[in-house]
C-alpha positions as CSV (number, residue, x, y, z in Angstrom):
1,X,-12.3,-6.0,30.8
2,X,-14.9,-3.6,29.7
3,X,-17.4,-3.9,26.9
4,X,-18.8,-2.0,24.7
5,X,-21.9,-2.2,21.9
6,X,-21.7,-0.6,18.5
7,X,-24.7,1.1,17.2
8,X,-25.7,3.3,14.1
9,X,-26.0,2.7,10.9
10,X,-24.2,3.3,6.8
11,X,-25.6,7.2,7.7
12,X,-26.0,9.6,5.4
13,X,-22.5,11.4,5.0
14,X,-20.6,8.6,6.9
15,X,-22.1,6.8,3.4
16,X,-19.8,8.1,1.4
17,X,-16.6,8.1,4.1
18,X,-16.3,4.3,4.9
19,X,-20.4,3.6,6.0
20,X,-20.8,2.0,2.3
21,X,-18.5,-0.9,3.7
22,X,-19.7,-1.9,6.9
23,X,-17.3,-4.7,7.7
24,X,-14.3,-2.8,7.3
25,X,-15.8,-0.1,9.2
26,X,-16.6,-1.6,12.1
27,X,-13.8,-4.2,11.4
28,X,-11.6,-1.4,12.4
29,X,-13.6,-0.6,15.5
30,X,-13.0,-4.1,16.7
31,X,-9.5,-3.8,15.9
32,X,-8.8,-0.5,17.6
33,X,-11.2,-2.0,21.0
34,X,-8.5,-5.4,20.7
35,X,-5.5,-3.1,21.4
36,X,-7.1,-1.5,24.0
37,X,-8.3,-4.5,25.9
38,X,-12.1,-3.9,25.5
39,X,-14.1,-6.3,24.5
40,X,-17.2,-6.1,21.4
41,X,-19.9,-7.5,23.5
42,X,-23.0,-6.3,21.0
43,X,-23.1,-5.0,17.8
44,X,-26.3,-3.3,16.1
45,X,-25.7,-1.7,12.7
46,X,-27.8,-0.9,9.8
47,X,-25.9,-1.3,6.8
48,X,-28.0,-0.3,3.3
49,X,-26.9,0.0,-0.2
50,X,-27.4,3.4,-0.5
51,X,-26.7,7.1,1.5
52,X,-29.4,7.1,4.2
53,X,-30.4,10.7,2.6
54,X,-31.4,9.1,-0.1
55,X,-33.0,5.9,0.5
56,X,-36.7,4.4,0.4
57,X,-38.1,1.4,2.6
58,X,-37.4,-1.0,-0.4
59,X,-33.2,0.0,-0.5
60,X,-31.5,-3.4,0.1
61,X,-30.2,-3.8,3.4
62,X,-28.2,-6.0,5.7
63,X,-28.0,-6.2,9.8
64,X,-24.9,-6.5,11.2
65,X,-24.3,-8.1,14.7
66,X,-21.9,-9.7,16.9
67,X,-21.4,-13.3,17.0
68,X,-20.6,-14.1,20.1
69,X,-19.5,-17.7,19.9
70,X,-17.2,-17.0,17.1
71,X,-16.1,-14.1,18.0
72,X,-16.3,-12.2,14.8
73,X,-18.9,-9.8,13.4
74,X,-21.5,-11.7,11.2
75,X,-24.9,-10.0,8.8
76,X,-28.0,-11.1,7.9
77,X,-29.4,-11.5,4.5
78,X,-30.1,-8.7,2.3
79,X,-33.6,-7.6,2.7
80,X,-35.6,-4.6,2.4
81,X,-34.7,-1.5,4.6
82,X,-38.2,-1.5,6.2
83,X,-37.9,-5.3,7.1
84,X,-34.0,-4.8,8.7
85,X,-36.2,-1.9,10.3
86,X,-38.4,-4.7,12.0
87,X,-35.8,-6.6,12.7
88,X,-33.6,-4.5,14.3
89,X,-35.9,-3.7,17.1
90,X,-35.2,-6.7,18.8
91,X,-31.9,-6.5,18.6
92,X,-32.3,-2.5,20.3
93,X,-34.1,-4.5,23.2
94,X,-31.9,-7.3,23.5
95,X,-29.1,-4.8,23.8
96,X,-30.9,-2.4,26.3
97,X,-31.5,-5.4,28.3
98,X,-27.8,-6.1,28.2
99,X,-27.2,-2.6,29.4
100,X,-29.8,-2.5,32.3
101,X,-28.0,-5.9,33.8
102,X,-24.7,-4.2,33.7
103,X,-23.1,-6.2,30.8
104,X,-22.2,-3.2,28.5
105,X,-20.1,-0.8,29.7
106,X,-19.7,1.9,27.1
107,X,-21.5,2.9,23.8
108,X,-19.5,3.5,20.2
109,X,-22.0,5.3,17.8
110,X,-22.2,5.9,14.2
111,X,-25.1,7.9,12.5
112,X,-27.3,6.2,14.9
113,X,-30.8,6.9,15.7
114,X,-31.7,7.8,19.1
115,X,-35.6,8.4,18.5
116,X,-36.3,5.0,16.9
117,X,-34.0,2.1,15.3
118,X,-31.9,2.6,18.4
119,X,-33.6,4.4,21.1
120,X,-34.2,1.4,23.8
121,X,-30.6,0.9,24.1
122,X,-29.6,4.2,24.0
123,X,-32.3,5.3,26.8
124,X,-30.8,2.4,29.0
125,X,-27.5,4.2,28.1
126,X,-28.8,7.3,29.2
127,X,-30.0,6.1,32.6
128,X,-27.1,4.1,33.5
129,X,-24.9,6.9,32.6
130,X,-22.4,5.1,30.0
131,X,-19.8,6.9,28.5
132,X,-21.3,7.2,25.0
133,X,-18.8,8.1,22.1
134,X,-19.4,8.1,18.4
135,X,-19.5,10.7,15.4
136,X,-22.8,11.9,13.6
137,X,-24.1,15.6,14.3
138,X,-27.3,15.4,14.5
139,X,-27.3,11.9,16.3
140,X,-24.8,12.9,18.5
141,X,-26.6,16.5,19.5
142,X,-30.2,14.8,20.4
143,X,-28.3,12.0,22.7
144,X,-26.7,14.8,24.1
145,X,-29.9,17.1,24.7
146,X,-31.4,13.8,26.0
147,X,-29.2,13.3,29.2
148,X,-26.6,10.8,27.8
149,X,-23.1,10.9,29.2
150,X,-21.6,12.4,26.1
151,X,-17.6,12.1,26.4
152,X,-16.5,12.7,22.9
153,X,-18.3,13.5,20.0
154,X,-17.5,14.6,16.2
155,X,-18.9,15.2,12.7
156,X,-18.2,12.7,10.4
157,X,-16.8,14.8,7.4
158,X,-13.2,14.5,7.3
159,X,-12.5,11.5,9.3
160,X,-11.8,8.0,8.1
161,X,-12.8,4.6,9.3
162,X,-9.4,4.4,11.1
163,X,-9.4,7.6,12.9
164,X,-13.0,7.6,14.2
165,X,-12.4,3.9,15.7
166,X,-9.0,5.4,17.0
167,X,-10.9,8.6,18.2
168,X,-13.4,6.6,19.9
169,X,-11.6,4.3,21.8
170,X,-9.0,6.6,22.8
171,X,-11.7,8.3,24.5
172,X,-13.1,5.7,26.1
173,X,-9.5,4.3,27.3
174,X,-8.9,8.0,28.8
175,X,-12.6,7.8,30.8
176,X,-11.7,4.1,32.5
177,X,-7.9,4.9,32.4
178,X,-6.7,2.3,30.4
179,X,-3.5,2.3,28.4
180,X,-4.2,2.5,24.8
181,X,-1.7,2.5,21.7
182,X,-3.1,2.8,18.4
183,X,-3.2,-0.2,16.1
184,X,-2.2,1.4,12.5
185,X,-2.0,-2.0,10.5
186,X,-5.0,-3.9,8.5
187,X,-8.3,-4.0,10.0
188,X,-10.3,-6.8,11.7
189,X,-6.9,-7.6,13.9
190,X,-5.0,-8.1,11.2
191,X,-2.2,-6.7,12.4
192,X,-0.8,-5.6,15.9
193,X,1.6,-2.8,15.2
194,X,1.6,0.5,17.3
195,X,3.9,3.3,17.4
196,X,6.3,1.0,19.9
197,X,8.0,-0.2,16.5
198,X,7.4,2.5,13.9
199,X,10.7,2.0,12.4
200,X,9.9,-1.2,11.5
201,X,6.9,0.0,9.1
202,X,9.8,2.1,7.2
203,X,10.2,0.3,4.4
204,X,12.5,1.6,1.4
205,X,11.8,-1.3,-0.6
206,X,7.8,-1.6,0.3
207,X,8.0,2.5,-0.9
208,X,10.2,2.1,-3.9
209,X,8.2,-0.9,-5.3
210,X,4.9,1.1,-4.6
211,X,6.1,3.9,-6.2
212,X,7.5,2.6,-9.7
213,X,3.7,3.0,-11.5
214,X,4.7,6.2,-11.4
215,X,8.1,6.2,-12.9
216,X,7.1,4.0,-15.6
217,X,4.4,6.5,-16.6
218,X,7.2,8.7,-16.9
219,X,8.8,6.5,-19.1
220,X,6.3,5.8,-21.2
221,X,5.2,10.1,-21.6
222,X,9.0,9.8,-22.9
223,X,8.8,7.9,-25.1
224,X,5.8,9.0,-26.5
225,X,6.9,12.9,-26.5
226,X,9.6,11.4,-29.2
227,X,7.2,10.6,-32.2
228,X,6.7,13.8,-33.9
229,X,2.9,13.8,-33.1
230,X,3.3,13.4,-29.9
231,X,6.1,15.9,-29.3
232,X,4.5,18.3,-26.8
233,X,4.3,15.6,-23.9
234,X,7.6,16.9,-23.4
235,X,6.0,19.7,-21.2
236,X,4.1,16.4,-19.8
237,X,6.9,15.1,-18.7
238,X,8.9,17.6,-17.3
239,X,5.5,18.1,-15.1
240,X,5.8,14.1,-14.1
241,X,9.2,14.5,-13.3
242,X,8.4,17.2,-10.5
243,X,5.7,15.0,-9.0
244,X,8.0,11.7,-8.5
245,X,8.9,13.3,-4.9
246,X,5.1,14.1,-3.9
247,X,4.1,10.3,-5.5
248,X,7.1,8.3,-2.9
249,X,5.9,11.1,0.0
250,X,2.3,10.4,-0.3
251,X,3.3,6.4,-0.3
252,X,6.1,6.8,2.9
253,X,3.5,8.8,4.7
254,X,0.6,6.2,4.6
255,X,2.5,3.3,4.5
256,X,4.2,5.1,8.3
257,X,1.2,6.3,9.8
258,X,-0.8,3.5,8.8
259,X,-3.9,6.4,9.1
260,X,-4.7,5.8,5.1
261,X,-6.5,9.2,3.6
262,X,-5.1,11.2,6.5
263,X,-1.7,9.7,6.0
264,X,-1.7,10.0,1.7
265,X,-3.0,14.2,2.7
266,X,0.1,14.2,5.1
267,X,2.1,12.6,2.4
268,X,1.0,14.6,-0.6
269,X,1.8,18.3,1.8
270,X,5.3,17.1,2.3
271,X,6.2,15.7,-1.0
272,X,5.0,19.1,-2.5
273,X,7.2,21.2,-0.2
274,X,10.2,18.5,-0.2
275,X,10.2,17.9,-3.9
276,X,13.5,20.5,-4.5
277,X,15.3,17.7,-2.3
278,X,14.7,15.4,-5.4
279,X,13.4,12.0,-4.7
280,X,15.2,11.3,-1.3
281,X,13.8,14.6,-0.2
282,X,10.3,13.2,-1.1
283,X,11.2,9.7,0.7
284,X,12.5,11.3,4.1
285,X,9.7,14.5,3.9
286,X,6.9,11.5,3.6
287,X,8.8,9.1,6.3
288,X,8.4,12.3,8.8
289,X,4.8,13.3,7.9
290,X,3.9,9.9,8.9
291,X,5.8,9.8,11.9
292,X,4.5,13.4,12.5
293,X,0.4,12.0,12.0
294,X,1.1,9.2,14.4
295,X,1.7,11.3,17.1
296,X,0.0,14.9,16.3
297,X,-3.6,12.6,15.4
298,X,-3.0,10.8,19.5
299,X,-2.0,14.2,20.9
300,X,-5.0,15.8,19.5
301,X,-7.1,13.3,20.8
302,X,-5.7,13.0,24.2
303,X,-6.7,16.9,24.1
304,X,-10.2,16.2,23.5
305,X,-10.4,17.6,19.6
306,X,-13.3,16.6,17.7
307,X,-12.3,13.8,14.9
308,X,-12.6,16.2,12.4
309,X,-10.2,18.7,13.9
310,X,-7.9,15.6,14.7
311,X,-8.1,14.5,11.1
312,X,-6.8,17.9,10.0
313,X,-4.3,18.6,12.8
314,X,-2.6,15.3,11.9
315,X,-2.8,15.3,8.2
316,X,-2.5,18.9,7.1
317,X,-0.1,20.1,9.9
318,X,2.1,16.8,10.1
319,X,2.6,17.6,6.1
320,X,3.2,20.7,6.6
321,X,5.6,20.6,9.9
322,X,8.0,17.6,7.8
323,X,7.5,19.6,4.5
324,X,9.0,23.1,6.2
325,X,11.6,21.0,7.7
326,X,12.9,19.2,4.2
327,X,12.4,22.4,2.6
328,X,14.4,24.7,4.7
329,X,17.2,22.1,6.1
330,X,17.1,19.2,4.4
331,X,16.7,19.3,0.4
332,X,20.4,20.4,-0.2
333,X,21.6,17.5,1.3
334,X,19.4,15.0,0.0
335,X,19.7,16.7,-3.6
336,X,23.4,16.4,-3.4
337,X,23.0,12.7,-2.2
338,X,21.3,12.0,-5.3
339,X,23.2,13.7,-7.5
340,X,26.1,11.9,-5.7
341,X,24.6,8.5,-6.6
342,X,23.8,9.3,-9.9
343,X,27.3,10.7,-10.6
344,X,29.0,7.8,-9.2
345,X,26.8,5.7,-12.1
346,X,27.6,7.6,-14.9
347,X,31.6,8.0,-13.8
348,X,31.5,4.3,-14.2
349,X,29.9,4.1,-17.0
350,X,31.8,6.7,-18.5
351,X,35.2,5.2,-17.5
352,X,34.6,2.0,-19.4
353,X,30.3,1.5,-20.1
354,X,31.5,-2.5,-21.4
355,X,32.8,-3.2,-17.8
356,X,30.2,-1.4,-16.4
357,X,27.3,-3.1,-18.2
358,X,29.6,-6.9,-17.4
359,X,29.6,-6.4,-14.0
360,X,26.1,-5.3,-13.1
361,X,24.6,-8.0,-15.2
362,X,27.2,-10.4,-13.7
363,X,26.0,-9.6,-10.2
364,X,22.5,-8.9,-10.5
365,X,21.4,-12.3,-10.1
366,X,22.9,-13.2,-6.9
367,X,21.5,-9.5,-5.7
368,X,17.8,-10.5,-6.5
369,X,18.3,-13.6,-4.5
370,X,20.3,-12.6,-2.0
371,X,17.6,-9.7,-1.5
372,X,20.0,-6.7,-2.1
373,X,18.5,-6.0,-5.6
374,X,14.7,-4.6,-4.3
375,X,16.6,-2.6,-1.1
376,X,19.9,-1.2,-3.0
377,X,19.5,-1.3,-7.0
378,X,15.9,-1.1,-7.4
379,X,16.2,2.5,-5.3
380,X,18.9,3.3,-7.4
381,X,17.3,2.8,-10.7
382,X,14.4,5.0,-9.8
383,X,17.1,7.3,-8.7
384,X,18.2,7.5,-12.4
385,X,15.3,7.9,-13.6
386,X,14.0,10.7,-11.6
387,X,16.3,13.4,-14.3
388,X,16.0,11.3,-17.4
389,X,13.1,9.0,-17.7
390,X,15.5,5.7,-18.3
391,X,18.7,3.9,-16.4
392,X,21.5,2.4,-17.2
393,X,20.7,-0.3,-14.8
394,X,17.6,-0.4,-15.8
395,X,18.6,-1.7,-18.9
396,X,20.7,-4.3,-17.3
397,X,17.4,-5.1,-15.1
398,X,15.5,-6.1,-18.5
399,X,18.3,-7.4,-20.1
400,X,20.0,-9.4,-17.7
401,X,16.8,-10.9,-15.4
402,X,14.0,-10.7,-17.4
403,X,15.3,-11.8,-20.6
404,X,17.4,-14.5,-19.2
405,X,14.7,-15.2,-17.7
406,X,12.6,-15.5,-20.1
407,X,15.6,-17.9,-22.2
408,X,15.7,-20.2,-19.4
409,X,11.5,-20.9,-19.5
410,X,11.6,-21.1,-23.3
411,X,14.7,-23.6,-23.0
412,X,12.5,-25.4,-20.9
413,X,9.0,-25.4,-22.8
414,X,11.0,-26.4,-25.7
415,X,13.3,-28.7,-24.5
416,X,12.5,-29.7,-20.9
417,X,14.2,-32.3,-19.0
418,X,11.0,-34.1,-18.0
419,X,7.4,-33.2,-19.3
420,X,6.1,-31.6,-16.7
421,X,8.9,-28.9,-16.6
422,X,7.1,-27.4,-19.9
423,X,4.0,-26.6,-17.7
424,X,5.4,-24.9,-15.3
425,X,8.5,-22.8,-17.4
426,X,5.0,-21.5,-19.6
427,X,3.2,-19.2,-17.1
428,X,6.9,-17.8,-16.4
429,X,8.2,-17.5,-19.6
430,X,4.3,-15.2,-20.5
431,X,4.6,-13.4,-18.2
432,X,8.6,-12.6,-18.9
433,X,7.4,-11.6,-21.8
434,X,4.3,-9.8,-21.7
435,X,4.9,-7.9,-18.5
436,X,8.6,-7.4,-18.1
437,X,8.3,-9.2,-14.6
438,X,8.3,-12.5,-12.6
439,X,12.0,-13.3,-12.9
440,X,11.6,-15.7,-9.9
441,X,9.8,-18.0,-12.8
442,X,13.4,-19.6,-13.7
443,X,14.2,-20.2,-10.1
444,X,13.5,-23.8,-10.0
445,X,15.6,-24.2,-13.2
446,X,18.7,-22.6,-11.7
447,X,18.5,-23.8,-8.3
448,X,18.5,-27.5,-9.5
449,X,21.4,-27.2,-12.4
450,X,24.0,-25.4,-11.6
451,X,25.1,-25.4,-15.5
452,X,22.1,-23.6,-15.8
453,X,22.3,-21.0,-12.6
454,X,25.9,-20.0,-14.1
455,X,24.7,-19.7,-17.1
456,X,22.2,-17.2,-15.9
457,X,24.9,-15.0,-14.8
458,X,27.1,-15.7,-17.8
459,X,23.8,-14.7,-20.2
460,X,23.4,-11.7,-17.6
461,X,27.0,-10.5,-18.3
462,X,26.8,-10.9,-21.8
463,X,23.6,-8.6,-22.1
464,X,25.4,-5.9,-19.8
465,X,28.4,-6.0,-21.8
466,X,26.1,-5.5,-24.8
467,X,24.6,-2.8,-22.6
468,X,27.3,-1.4,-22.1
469,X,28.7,-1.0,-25.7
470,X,25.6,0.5,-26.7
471,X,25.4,2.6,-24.1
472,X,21.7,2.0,-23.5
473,X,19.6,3.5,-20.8
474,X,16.0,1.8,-20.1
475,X,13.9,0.4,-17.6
476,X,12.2,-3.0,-17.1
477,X,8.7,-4.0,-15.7
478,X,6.8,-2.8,-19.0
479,X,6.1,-5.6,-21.9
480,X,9.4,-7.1,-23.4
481,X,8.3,-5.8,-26.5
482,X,8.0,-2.1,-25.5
483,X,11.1,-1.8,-23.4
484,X,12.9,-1.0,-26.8
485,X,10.8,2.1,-27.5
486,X,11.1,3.4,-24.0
487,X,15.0,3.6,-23.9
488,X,17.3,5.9,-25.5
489,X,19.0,3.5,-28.0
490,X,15.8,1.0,-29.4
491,X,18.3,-0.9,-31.6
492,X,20.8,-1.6,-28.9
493,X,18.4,-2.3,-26.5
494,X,17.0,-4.5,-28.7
495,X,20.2,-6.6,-29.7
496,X,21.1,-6.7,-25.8
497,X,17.9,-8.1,-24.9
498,X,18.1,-10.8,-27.6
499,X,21.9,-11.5,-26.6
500,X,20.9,-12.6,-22.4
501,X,17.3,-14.3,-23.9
502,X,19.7,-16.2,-26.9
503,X,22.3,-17.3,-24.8
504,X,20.3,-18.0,-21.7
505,X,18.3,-20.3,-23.8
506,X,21.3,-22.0,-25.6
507,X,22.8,-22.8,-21.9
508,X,19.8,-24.3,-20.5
509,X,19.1,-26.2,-24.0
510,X,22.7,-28.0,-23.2
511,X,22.2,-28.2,-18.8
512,X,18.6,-29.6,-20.5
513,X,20.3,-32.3,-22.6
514,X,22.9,-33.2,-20.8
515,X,20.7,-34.2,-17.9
516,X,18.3,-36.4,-20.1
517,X,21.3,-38.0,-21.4
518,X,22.4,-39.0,-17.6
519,X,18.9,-39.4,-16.7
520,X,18.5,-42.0,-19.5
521,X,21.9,-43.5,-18.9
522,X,21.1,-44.5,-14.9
523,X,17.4,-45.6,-16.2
């Protein structure tokens, strides 16, 4: 196995473009050496509290090593930079002494400094003839100019802490000939995944559920554009509307490629070209930008491009490339797809909206636990309410989980079974409220009473019938008290919430009682 030392400091541009956090940065260097098979053996790294262009000997500063008996990267106390200065000397010799007896085999460099913090253990470098690999101009120029076995060297503007660890070790990997696949997951070895199971990172759900912020932003511009005052954020959200494609690209791409920055750049060039294809056109444009980074950012490497150039190749062209191809083969179909879906809603709802409503709020229940509702309807709701700003289902969503919901933890802080039920049906039943959210808070309720789990989809039924008859269009995950304002029928929204909350609660009142009663009976 070989081993390597880390050595440089926060620098001075790298500051501002992951240096600021040290432990993420060179968490991702260990990472990245893991999937490789090379082994952190030293670490020397002068982490201070400010850009080093701009720093005096009194900025606070930290030194961060290697712990080699734990195995994980440890610091010192803050302390002034002129005393980490000190410090950090013996740590350059203890590391060239490392290097002269043959027990570091490479170098991985960050803004470090050749002429003095680090220049013992970059001389022994330098006369052992390491591979040496890192980012930093200047740094990087004077190594070079010194004799040092330079392999692969970069800027640090445009790069990220991902891709310079993935630059690095890729070119380390090529020099002893080891296989090396990219880690894209968390940092510090927090996750193993490579390309080998890239369809496994595509998530429609893990998208969708990243991307609602932005819908519901939509939503609430709606609503907002309808008082009189407010009127010209119509213009507002027409412009919001467009940008619901570029928000779920820029999501797919980073959540695929794993490459953060370079992945949301990749994601953000596709959604903008793809965005005619509607929303799927902005989900499948972002799913192949990522793909496309993956494999452009490796390519570019394996071809010996500077970080920098890598960074761009695999951001801006991998956007690009997956744009182009949404844009000129794939946005009809996916724009007919969701016009499709949407059509096939409002057919049904305009065939008989009562049934409609009866039967989505009967089965959305046993879809949020069964796990269909976040991969099928949640999709689908967004789908709605990329051309109007509010869904059918939507409505449903609020009125049939959160406000039974919501009835089933007030049944229960009112009229519990036991005592302690009240403490934990409040949290739920605030959050219900407040937030439009947390459904999963009358779980316990309606996995131990069955009364009370059919009443659920009873009080769920009821609401969508109510729904239905109203014909109201909405959305959930904002405060119960809002959602009224942000559909297209306040009043019956309104009364539909209160029917699933009312009737929820009434059920779970009786399931409540007639427990105690049999509780009290067998006691």
């Amino acid at each position: 196995m070989k081993k390597i030392a880390i050595l440089g400091s926060s620098g001075g541009n790298l500051y501002n473009l992951g240096g600021k956090e040290p432990l993420k940065l060179l968490g991702e260097i260990e990472t990245q050496c893991k999937s490789a098979g090379i082994e952190v053996e030293e670490i020397q790294f002068i982490g201070a509290k400010a850009s080093m262009d701009n720093v005096s000997k009194d900025t606070p500063t930290k030194l961060y090593t290697w712990d080699s008996i734990q195995n994980k990267i440890a610091f010192s106390e803050e302390k002034s930079l002129s005393e980490i200065n000190t410090i950090s000397e013996e740590k350059d010799i203890a590391i060239a002494e490392k290097i002269n007896d043959g027990k570091i085999d490479g170098l991985i460099l960050m803004s470090s400094d050749p002429k003095s913090t680090n220049k013992h253990s970059i001389k022994a470098a330098i006369d052992k003839k390491l591979p040496i690999v890192g980012t930093g101009g200047t740094s990087m120029a004077t190594i070079q100019s010194l004799g040092g076995n330079v392999i692969a060297t970069s800027g640090t503007t445009g790069t990220t802490n991902r891709t310079r660890a993935v630059a690095s070790v890729q070119a380390l990997s090529k020099y002893w000939g080891i296989k090396y696949k990219p880690t894209i997951g968390g940092s510090s070895g927090s996750d193993s995944s490579t390309d080998d199971n890239i369809l496994q990172r595509i998530s429609f759900r893990g998208i969708m559920m990243s991307a609602l912020p932005g819908f519901i932003a939509m939503a609430l511009v709606l609503a907002l554009s309808k008082v009189p005052a407010f009127s010209s954020l119509e213009d507002v959200f027409n412009i919001l509307i467009q940008g619901l494609p570029v928000i779920v690209a820029a999501i797919a791409a980073k959540q695929v490629s794993g490459l953060d920055e370079v992945g949301i750049v990749a994601g953000v060039v596709a959604g903008m070209l793809s965005s005619k294809g509607g929303l799927i056109g902005g989900l499948i444009g972002g799913i192949l930008a990522g793909i496309l980074a993956i494999y452009l950012i490796r390519l570019a490497l394996s071809w010996n491009f500077p970080g920098t150039t890598a960074n761009i190749v695999s951001g801006g062209l991998s956007g690009l490339i997956a744009g182009l191809i949404v844009y000129f083969l794939i946005s009809p179909i996916t724009l007919m797809l969701g016009d499709g879906i949407r059509s096939v809603i409002e057919t049904a709802v305009n065939f008989s909206p009562i049934l409609a409503g009866g039967l989505a709020g009967l089965l959305i229940w046993p879809a949020i636990i069964g796990g269909v509702y976040h991969a099928a309807i949640l999709p689908i709701v967004l789908l709605e309410m990329e051309t109007t700003g509010a869904s059918f289902l939507g409505a449903v969503d609020m009125t049939g989980l959160v406000m039974v919901s919501a009835g089933i933890t007030l049944a229960n802080i009112l009229f519990p079974k036991q005592k302690s039920e009240a403490a934990i049906a409040a949290p739920g039943f605030f959050i219900n409220v407040a937030f439009g959210t947390f459904v999963e808070a009358a779980y316990p309720f309606m996995f131990s009473d069955k009364l009370v789990f059919v009443g659920a989809m009873i009080s769920a039924a009821l609401s969508g019938i109510f729904v239905g008859i109203f014909n109201v269009h909405g959305t959930a995950y904002v405060p119960s008290i809002t959602a009224p304002a942000l559909s297209d029928n306040p009043f019956g929204f309104l009364i539909s919430m209160l029917v699933g909350l009312v009737s929820a609660f009434i059920i779970t009142v009786i399931a409540n009682k007639v427990n105690k009663s049999k509780i009290n009976r067998e006691a």
